[in-house]
Phi, psi and omega in degrees: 000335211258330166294335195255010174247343169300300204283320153324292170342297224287313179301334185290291218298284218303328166304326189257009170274338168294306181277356174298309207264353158293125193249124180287155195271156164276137196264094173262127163243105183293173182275170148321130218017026147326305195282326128056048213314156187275105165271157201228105163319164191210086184261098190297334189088214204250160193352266192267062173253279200337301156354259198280359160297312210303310188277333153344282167324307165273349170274331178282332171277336167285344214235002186034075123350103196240110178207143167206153190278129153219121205266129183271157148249126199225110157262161184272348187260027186269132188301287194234179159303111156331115146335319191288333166331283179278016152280307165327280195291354162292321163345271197309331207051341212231132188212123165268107174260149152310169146288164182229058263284150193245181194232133199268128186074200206008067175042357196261118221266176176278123147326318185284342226251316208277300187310336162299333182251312160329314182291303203098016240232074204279324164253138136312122150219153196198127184231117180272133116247156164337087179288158133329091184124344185236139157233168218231163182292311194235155203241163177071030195261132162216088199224130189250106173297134142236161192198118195275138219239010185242343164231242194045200188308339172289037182272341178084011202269064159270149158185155168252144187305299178229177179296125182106320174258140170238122157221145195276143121253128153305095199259115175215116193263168164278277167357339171224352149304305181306312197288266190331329169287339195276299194300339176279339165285322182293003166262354189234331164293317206285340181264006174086027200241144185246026200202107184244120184254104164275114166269078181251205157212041150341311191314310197257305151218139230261342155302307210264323172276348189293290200331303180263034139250008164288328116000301146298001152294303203277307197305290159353308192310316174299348181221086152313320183286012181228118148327130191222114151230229140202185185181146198263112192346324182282327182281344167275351151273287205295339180278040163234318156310311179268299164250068199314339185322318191296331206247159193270282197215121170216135203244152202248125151305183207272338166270327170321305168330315237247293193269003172305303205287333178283309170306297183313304184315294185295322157302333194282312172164031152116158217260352199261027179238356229232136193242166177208203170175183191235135056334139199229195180279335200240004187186159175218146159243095173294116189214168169319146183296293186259151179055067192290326197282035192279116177254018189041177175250177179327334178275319200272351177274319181270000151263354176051078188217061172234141173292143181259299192348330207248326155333306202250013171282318208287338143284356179280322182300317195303313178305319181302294163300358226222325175090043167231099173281324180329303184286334202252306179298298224295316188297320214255285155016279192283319166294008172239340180283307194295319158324301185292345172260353150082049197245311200246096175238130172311232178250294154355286215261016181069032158274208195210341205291121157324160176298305161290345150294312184326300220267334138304319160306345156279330182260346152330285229282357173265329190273000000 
């Protein structure tokens, strides 16, 4: 009797340790027409943007996507943006691009700059992290730059004074100070995040950086529950060189921003890894995160070797946004796996590999 309650026991435990660990599936319920295909713009850009757009394109039909494209030709040597561009994307709400190259000097002003301001497309955001599979100096690095993207020095406000002198302005309002300190907390609530890092150089100017960080400060008040610090941009490369680990969430003026994120980026594991996008209240542009006006070079266009890898995270944020996660995990997945075995690496990433083995190797990994 004493064996067969014993053994009864063993059975009992096992059934219910069995059903403990059985995981219920989550039930997502969209509204009535959610599922909806999407249009999405589509600017491949300048030297390798056709590239990783390209490989977009094929990783979204494989995975039937229900997004579909319509696609501009947009150069960086272009006076301004086509009208027709930015009716599409006011449509659309929502836009992928290449890079855009821009021409150094002779007045001819950045594309990526107008769309940003035409759009309104007031944060940056570009999220650095660890992948699996690339190593890196430093390890635990999850770090989201927002950068507020429409005045401080992009503002364009040059001229010279007398021949021989230029003066730049820097423009920083509270209106847009706020507004950037409010989406990064709200971005850091909404994500779990326990740390918003203000990056200025107050010390030295102390009215136009003062402003935002009186500005980040009055927001701060409002999320107890987040940590609020701050740090003056040069002690800030150096602590993102030695220790990246400390930071979270760091919301930036508009060059500071520029150059955080590119710095994060290269700790993490290189900008051709890194996904980002643009935002406003009424429109997004989704593009590689750092050095989006990065048009690679010439070599990487004509071996066709440029990574799609940071093209095709930042679509995946685009799917997110659009409210289709399903499709976005599923995406982000087969692209971290094809990292972590490391078999298919551009060049960036110490390979040999085309643009097109990655983007097979992306579609392996899907199936």
């Amino acid at each position: 009797m004493a064996s067969t309650a014993r053994s009864s026991s063993t059975l009992l435990k096992r059934f219910l340790a069995t059903r403990l660990n059985q995981s219920r599936s989550v039930t997502y319920m969209p509204r009535p027409g959610d599922g909806a295909p999407r249009a999405v713009t589509l600017i491949p850009g300048d030297g390798i943007g056709p590239l990783v757009t390209g490989a977009v394109e094929q990783v979204m039909e494989a995975i039937h996507a229900p997004v579909y494209f319509e696609k501009f030709e947009v150069h960086g040597d272009m006076k301004a943006v086509p009208p027709a561009v930015i009716e599409s994307i006011r449509k659309n709400k929502v836009c992928l691009k290449g890079g855009l190259a821009t021409p150094m000097g002779g007045g001819v002003s950045s594309l990526n700059v107008q769309l940003r301001k035409e759009l309104d497309l007031y944060a940056s955001l570009v999220n650095c992290f660890n992948l699996p599979g690339i190593t890196t100096r430093h390890n635990n690095v999850d770090i989201v730059v927002i950068r507020e993207n429409t005045e401080g020095e992009y503002s364009g406000l040059e001229h010279e004074v007398v021949p021989g002198v230029v003066e730049s302005l820097k423009v920083i309002t509270k209106f847009c100070s706020e507004r950037i300190a409010k989406y990064a907390f709200e971005y850091a609530y909404l994500n779990n995040r326990k740390k918003v890092t203000a990056v200025h150089k107050a010390n030295i100017m102390k009215l136009a950086d003062g402003l935002f960080l009186e500005s980040c400060r009055e927001v701060a008040t409002k999320y107890p529950g987040i940590k609020y610090n701050e740090i003056i941009v040069d002690n800030c490369c150096m602590q993102l060189v030695s220790k990246p680990e400390q930071f979270d969430v760091m919301v930036t003026p508009n060059l500071y921003g520029n150059l955080v994120a590119n710095t994060a980026a290269g700790i993490a594991g290189g900008t051709g890894v890194m996904p980002g996008g643009n935002v406003g209240a009424e429109h997004a542009v989704f593009e590689q995160g750092a050095s989006a006006g990065n048009v690679g070079s010439g070599k990487e266009v004509e071996e066709k070797k440029a990574n799609p890898v940071a093209l095709l995270l930042s679509s995946a944020m685009m799917l997110r946004h659009l409210q289709f996660p399903a499709f976005a995990d599923r995406l982000e997945t087969a692209v971290k796996r094809v990292i972590l075995e490391g078999q298919c690496r551009t060049h960036d990433l110490g390979g040999t590999s085309t643009t097109q083995e990655v983007v097979d190797a992306v579609l392996d990994a899907l199936n």
